[in-house]
C-alpha positions, 0 to 999 in steps of 0.5 A: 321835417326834412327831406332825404336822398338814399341809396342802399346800402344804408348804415345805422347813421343814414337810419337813426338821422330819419325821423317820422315825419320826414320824406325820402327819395330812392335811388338804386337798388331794392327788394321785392318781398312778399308773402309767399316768399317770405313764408318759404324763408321763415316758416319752412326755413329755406335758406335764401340763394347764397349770392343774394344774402350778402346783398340783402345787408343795409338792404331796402324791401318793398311788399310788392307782387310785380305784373311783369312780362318774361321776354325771350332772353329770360329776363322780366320787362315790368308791367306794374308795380304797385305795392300792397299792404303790410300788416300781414307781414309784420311778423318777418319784420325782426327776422329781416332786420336781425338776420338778413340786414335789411334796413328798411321796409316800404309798403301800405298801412305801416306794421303792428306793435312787434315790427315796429318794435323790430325797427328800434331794436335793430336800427331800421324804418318803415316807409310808406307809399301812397295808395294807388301810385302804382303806375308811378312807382312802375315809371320810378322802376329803372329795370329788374336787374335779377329774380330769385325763387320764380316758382313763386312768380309773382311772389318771387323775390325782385331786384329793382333797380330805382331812379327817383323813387317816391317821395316816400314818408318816413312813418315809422322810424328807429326812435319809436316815431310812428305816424300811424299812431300819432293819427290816431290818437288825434283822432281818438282826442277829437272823438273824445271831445266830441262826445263829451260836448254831447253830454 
């Protein structure tokens, strides 16, 4: 295992060097998506705002809804930013790595078998944040440099911009590596064992 420093936006060769396992360490720019910005963009096809899809190549996302607060000037001053859980996102996954570039995700509870699969088949990796770290990931949180779609407020999609943020695991990388089923298979092993010392 090893530890890295990233900044976006990262290549294929940043990606395929990080391996399930590692820990990395965030600095500039990344993503907020969510699932209400995430239908508009896949299920009703409305194409993202044109300055902000060029940003989105070697991209770095994270499911989060922020607690922000609109000051007089019209930009956001963060309140929280915790990160939520995954799974019910996992089917933006492809689309995000195939259309839009993005490279990594970062959220809770890793993703099912098909954006798993999206991470080998286009070159990216799941991080994972710890549960509860909310209030440390808002100190990690330089400012909110720009918003899209705030009719979605909180489910807008954010522009964060990062000094070290983490340390993040490196759950599912571009390899097939993921943690979430490495655990579980030790502990289905261990059940196993368990039971058949009963019999």
């Amino acid at each position: 295992m090893a530890h890295y420093r990233l900044k976006a936006p990262l290549s294929d060769e940043d990606i395929l060097r990080l391996h399930a396992g590692d820990t990395v360490t965030l600095d500039g720019i990344i993503f907020g998506i969510r699932d209400a910005n995430l239908i508009r963009l896949f299920d009703k096809k409305v194409e993202l705002p044109a300055d902000l899809i060029p940003q989105l190549k070697g991209s770095i996302g994270i499911h989060t809804a922020p607690g922000v607060r609109k000051l007089h000037d019209g930009t956001y001053e963060k309140i929280s930013i915790g990160t939520t859980t995954s799974y019910r996102m996992d089917r933006f996954t492809k689309g995000l790595l195939k259309d839009y570039g993005m490279k990594v995700i970062i959220g809770k509870g890793g993703l099912l078998e098909d954006g798993s699969q999206a991470l080998v088949d286009f070159k990216g990796c799941y991080f994972t944040i710890i549960g509860g770290s909310a209030a440390l990931e808002t100190t990690q949180v330089e400012a909110i440099e720009d918003v899209w779609w705030e009719d979605l407020m909180p489910e807008a999609i954010w522009k964060f911009r990062v000094k070290d943020f983490g340390p993040l695991i490196v759950s599912i990388d571009a390899h097939g590596g993921n943690k979430y089923k490495d655990v579980k298979k030790v502990a289905k092993d261990n059940l196993d064992k368990l039971l058949e010392s009963l019999n």
